[in-house]
N, C-alpha and C positions, 0 to 999 in steps of 0.2 A: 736815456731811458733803458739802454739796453743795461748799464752798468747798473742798474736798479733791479730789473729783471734777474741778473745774475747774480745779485745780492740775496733777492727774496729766494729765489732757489736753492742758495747754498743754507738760508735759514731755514726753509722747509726742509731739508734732506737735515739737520741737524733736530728739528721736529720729528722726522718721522723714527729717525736712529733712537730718539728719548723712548717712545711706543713701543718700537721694536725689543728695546730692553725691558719694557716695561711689563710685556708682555711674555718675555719669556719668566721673568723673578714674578709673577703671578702663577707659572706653576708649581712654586714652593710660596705660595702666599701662608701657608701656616706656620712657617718657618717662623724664628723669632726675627723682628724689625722690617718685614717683607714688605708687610702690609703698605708702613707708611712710608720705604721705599717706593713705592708703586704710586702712592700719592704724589710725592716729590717729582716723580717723572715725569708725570702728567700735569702737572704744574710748570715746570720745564719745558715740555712740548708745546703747551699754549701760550708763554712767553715766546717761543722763537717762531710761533705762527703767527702773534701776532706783529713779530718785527719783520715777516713777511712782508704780512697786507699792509705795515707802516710802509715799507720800500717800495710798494707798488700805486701809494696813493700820492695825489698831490698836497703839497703844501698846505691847502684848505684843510684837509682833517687831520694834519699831524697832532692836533690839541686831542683832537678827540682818540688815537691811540696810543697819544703818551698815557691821556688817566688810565685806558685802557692799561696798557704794558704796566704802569706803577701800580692800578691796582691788584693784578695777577701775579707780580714780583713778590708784595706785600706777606704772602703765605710760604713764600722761600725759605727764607729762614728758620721761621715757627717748623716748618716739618722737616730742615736739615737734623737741628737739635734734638726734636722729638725720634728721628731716627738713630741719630747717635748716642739716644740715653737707651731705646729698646733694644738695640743691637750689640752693644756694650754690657748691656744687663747694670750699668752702673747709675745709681741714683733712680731703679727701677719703683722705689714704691712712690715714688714723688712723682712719676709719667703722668697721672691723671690731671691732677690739679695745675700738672705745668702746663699740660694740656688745653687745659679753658683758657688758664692766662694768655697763654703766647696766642692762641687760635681769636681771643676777645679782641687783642692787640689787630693782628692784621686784618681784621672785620673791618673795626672801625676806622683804619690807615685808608682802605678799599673802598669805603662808603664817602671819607671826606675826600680820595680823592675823586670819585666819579663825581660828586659835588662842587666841584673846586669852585664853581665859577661864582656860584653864590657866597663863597666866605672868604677861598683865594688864602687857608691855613696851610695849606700844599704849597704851593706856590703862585709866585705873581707876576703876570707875563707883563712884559713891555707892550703898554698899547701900539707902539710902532709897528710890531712885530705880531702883532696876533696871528698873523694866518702862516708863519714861518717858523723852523724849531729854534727862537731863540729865546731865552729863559734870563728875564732877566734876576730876580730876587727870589731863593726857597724860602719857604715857609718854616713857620715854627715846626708842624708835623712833620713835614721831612725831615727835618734835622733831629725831630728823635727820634725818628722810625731809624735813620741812617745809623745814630749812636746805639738803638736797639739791635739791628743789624747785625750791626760789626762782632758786638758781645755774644750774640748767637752763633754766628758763623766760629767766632773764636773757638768758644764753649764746648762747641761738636769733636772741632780739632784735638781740642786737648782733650776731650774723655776720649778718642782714639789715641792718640800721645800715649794717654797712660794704660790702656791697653797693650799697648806695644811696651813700655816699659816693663809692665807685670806677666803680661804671658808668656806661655810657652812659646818656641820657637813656633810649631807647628800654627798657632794662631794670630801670628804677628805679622804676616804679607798680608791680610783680608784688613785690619784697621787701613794697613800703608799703602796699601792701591787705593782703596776710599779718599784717603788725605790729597794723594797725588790727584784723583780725581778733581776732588773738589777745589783743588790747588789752579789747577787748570783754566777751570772756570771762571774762578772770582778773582784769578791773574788778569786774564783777556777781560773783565766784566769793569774791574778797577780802572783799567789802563785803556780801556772804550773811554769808559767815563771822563777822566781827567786828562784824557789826549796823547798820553805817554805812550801812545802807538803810532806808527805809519801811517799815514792816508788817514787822518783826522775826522774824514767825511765819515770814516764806514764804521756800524758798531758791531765791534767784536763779541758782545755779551753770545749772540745766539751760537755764535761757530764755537768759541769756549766751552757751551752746554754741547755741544753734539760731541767735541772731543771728549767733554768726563766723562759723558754717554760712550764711548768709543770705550775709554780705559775701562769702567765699572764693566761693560761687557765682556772683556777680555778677562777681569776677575772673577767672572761668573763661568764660564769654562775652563779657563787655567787652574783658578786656584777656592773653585768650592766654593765664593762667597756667602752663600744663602745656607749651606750644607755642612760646615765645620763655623762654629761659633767662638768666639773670645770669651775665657772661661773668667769668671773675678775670683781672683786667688779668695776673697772673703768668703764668696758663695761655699767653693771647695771648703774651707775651714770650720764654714757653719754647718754643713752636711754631714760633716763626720762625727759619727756618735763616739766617738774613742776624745778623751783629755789628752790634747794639741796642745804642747806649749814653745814655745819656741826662745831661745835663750842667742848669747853674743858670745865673743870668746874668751869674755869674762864671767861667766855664768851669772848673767843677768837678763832678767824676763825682758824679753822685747815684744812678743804678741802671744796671744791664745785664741782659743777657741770657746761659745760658752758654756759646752762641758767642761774643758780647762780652768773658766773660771771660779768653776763651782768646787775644784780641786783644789785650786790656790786657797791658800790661810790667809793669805795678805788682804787688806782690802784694796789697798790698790799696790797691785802685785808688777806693775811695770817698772822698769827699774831696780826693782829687788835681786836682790843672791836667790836662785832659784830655789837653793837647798835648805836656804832659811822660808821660802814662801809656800813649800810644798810640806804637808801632814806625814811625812816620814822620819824614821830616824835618819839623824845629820850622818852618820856613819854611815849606816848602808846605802843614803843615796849617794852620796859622796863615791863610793866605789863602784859605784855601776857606772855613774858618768864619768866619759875621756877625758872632762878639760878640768875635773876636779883631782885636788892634789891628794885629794884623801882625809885633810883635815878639815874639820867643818869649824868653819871662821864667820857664822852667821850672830847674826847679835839676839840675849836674848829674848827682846821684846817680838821680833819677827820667829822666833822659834817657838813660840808659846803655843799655846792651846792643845797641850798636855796630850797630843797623841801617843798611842802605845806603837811603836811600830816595830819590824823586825826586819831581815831579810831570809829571805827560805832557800833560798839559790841562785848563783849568777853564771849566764855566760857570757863567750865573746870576749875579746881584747878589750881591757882596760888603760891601754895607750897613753898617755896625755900629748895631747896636742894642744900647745899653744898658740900656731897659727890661726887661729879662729877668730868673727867677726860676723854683723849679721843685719843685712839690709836686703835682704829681698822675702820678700812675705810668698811670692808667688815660688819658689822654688820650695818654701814650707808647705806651702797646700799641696803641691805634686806630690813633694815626697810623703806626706801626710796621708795622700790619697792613694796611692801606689801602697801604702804600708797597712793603712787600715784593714785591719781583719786579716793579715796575712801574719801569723804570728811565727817567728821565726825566718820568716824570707825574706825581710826588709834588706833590699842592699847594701852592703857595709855595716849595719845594724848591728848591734850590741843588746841582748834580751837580759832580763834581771825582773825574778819574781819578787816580790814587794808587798808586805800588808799593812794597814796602818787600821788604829782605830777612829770609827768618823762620824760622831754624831752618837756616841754609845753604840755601835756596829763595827765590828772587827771584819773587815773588807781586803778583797786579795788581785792585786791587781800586776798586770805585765808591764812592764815598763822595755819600752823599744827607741833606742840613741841614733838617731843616723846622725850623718856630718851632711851640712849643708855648704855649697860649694857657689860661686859664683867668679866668670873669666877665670876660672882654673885657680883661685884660690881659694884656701877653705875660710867660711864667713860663719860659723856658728852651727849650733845643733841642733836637730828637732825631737825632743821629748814626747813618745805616743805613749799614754796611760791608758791600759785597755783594763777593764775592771772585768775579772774572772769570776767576781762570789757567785753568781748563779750556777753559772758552768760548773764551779769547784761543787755545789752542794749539789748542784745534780749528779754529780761524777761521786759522789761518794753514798749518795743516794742509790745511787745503782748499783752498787759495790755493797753495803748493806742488803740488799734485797739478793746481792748474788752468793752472799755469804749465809744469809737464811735458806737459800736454796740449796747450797751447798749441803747446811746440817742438815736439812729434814733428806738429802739424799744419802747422805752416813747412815741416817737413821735407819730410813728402808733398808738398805745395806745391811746393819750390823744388827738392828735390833728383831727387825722380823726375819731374815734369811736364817738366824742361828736357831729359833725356834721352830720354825719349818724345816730345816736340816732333821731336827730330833724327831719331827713327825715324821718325815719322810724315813728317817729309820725304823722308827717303831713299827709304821705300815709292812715295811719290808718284813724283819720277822713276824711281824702277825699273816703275813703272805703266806708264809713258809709253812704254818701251821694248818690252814685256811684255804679254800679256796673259794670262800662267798660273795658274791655279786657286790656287796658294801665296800667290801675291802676294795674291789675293785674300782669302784664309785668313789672311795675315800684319797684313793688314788689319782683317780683324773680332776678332783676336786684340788689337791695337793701341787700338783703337775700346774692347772689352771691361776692357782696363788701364785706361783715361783713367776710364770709368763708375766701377769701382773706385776708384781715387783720390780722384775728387772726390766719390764718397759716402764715403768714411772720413773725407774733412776735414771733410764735412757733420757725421758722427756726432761726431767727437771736439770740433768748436766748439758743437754738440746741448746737449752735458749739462753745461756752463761753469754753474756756480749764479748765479742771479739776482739781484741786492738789489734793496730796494725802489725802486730810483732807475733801477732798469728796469722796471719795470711803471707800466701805464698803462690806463685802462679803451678796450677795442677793439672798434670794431661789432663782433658776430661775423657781422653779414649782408654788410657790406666788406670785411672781411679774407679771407672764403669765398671768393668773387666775384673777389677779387683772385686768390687762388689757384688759381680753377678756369679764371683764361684761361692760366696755364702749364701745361696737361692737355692731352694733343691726346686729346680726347673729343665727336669729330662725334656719334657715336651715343650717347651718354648727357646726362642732364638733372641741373640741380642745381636742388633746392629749400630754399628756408631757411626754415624753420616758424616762428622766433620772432625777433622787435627786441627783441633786450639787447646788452650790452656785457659783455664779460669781462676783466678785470685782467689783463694778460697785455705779454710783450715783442712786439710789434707783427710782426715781422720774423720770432720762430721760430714763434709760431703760424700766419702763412702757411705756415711752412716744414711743420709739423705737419701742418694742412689738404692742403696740395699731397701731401705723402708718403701718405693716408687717402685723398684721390680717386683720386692715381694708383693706388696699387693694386687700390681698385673696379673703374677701367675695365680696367687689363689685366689683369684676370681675368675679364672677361665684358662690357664694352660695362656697365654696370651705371647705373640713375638712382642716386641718391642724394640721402638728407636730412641738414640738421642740425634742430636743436633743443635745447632744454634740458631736463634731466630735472626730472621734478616732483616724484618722493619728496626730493631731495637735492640741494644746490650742483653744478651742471656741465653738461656738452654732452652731442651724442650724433651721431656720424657714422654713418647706418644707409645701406645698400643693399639691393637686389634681386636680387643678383649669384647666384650659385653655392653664397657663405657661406663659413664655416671648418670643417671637422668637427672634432668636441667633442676628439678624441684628439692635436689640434696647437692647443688653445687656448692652452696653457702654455707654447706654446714659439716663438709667431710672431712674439712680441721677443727673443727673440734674437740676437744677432748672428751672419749666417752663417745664417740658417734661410729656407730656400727650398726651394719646391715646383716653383718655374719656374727650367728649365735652364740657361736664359738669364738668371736673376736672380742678384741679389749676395749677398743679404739682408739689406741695409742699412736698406730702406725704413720697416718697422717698430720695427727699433731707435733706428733715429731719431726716432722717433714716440715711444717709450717714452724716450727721451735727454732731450725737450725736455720731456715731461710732469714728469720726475724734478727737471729744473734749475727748472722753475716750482714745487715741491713738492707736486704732483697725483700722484694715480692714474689710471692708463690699464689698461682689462680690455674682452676682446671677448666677445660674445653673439650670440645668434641675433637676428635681426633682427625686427621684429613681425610682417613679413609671411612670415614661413620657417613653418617647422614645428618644432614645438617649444613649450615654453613662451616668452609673451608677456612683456613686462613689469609687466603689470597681472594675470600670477597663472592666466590664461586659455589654452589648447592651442588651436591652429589646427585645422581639422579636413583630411581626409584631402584632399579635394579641393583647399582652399586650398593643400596642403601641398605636391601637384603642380605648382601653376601658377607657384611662386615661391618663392625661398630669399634667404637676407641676410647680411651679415654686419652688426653693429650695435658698434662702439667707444665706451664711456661714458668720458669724463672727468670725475673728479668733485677734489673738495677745492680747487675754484677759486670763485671770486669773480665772481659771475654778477649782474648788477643790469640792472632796465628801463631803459626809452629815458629813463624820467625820474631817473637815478641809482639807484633805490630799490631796495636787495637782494629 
């Protein structure tokens, strides 16, 4: 009795360890396969509770917790499998319907065995023996529940198998502690069964379950089980909106993607010479790819479909390498995934601009070569076809529009300036002659033209987009400085609160600054600070000035919006022109010293509120780093 007692205990404490885990992987129950992990546990734990109360009962009700234990086992394997197809993500859209199956199956294994006795398809005990565990004949249902079984438990294993075969490194211990786990188990659970253990009396099934329970738990702290996922190289390949093609060391299609397949000519492009199954010229793909020798040796039926292609430019080593080869799909989806959208930083990558014509559309696409590598040999190539036309006709879209802006600012320039020169002379000797009030008026009228002009050619050269080979990192405490000696501001002060540099075109963010101080001063004699904002990337031109009231915040980039009679309203627009061409935002606010709320959340109070007002301009979405580079 006592060796009984210390059986059921060490079953309970293998119950309780299932719970224990089961309860901690319910606090990532939303995780993917959590859930029916959680079920599996708890099926687990009622199996080794009930080979407890088997060890502590007599002989008389052993019939009655075998149905028990067989019927509760019965769901074992139904939510092994179900866990290792959600966990796995593989064979994900079939989860449901295997779902009903496998769950229909152990329903009805649980129902005929709590019934046993009336049909006896379970099994058929030795009338000798009824009240003892000894079993003489299984049942038809046992014996396919056992063959269903087996293929379940297989089933789980090897969609982990091939986890570990396909993934990354980083994802390949969470399949292989699972395996070891369940290894454990259906080790001791077999070798209970068939007597291939020690001390024949005792069943090892429940101490097996608390071991896997043991290992899964130590995979859930050590190594993330529920928190880093086993990716299917297919998922990755389906995700990526760029044409994935993946070739051997022969330059023959081994897998794609189905944007890729929509780029292949071939209809069944597997197998094929890539350079015959792809819509380019044989020639210029040929010399963008490493393992091609330059000659195009495709046949001409797989060359067909009369595209016009060209090439526009290549770079990168054209090497040939014929150590190449190509069996692993997962090392294409990494590197697929790693490269997509990264145009030019593919590692080891070879770039080559490419257009073909596709459909009666002349389409412009980037073509990017990695080497694909496995145990340190090279295995083949992956082909990224990223299609540019959009990008390209917006890039030249813009470039048109900046070229139109261009002329209409020649135009201001040369056609109206040279006419207004000749007034403005002619005003002069009539000055000379004269001294009538008109002349005078004809005068600030003339004065007033020129100011117009040469701020519309300011705005329209303002908002000219930038590439990166105009920017540069700029003190912002010299470039301030520089713009605050074209201010005529005897009566106002400039402070620069911080040493950084900002990425910027050197030339229009003076021009920025100068347009932000002038309007401080002429609207009130105003000091003025810069600085950089500390929740977020950017600057901050603030004063003490008079401020903006809240009802023309919206509209004092505008063009054309002025408060001052004598203004144009260019000043701000062009403030907003040059932020737009650097890809910044430009928004005003009350200043910290105004009334109102501060920037840190805080109201001035009534007093401060008197003595001082601001306006405060944030620019933000720029590129701000210390005097030591460091963002």
């Amino acid at each position: 009795m006592a060796s009984s007692e210390l059986y059921a205990a060490l079953y309970a404490l293998s119950g309780v360890v299932s719970i224990g885990v089961a309860t901690w992987v319910w606090r990532r129950r939303d995780h993917r396969g959590a859930r029916t992990f959680i079920g599996l546990l708890f099926v687990l734990a009622t199996w080794t509770f009930v080979d407890a109360m088997a060890a502590l009962s007599g002989d008389g009700q052993w019939l009655l917790w075998q149905q028990v234990r067989l019927a509760v086992i019965s769901f074992v394997p139904a939510l092994w499998l179900l866990f290792t197809i959600r966990y796995t993500n593989l064979y994900a859209e079939h989860a449901r319907p295997v779902s009903a199956l496998l769950f229909a199956e152990a329903t009805v294994v649980a129902a005929l065995t709590l019934t046993n006795d009336s049909h006896e398809l379970v099994w058929e005990l030795d009338p000798v023996a009824q009240a003892g565990p000894t079993i003489a004949t299984v049942g038809p249902v046992y014996v396919a529940h056992m063959f269903v079984t087996t293929w379940l438990v297989l089933g789980g294993i090897v969609l982990l198998l091939q986890v570990i075969v396909d993934a990354r490194d980083a994802h390949r211990t969470q399949p292989a502690v699972l395996i070891a786990a369940g290894s454990i188990a259906l080790a001791l659970t077999v070798g209970s069964a068939v007597g291939a253990l020690p001390y024949s009396g005792v069943n090892y099934a429940p101490l097996g379950l608390g071991l896997g329970s043991v290992v899964t738990a130590w995979a859930l702290y050590r190594h993330r089980l529920f928190d880093i996922y086993p990716v299917e190289s297919e998922t990755v390949m389906t995700a990526i909106r760029d044409a994935v093609v993946v070739v051997n060391r022969d330059g023959l299609v081994t897998d794609h993607n189905p944007v890729g397949a929509d780029l292949l000519d071939a209809e069944d492009p597997l197998g094929e010479p890539v350079i015959a199954a792809l819509p380019f010229d044989e020639t210029a793909l040929a010399a963008a790819l490493p393992f091609a020798d330059g000659d195009a040796t495709a046949s001409d039926d797989a060359a067909g479909g009369g595209a016009a292609t060209d090439v526009e430019g290549a770079t990168g080593d054209g090497t040939p390498d014929d150590d190449t080869g190509l069996d692993d799909r997962a090392d294409a989806a990494e590197t697929a995934a790693d490269g997509a959208g990264a145009h030019g930083r593919m590692g080891g990558a070879a770039t080559t601009e490419l257009t073909a014509t596709i459909g009666g559309e002349r389409r412009h696409f980037l073509l990017d070569v990695s080497p694909l590598s496995q145990r340190a040999e090279r295995t083949g190539n992956l082909l990224v076809f990223r299609d540019e036309t959009t990008r390209r006709e917006q890039r030249r879209e813009l470039e048109r529009q900046s070229e139109h802006m261009e002329q209409f600012a020649s135009t201001v320039s040369h056609d109206l300036r040279n006419p207004l020169t000749v007034a403005e002379s002619a005003l002069e000797l009539l000055q000379r002659k004269s001294d009538a009030r008109e002349t005078e008026m004809v005068g600030d009228s003339l004065e007033r033209m020129r100011t117009i002009i040469d701020e519309s050619l300011s705005f329209a050269r303002s908002g000219q987009r930038l590439d990166d080979a105009d920017l540069a990192p700029v003190d912002l405490d010299a470039v301030a400085r520089s713009a605050w000696d074209y201010v005529d501001a005897d009566a106002a002060t400039l402070t620069v609160e911080d040493d950084v540099a900002v990425v910027a075109s050197e030339d229009r963010l003076r021009r920025m600054l100068e347009n932000l101080f002038r309007n401080a001063v002429e609207h009130g004699d105003a000091d003025i600070r810069v600085g950089t904002l500390h929740d977020r990337p950017g600057f901050y031109v603030a004063d003490d000035g008079p401020g903006i009231p809240a009802e023309h915040r919206e509209d004092v980039f505008e063009r054309g919006f002025t408060t001052d009679d004598d203004g144009t309203g260019f000043g701000l627009a062009i403030v907003d022109a040059i932020a737009g061409a650097h890809g910044w935002e430009v928004a005003v606010t009350e200043s910290e010293s105004s009334g109102g709320e501060r920037t840190d959340g805080s109201r001035s109070s009534d007093d401060e509120r008197s003595e001082s007002s601001g306006a405060r301009f944030e620019v933000t979405g720029c590129a701000v780093a210390g005097p030591d580079g460091e963002s």
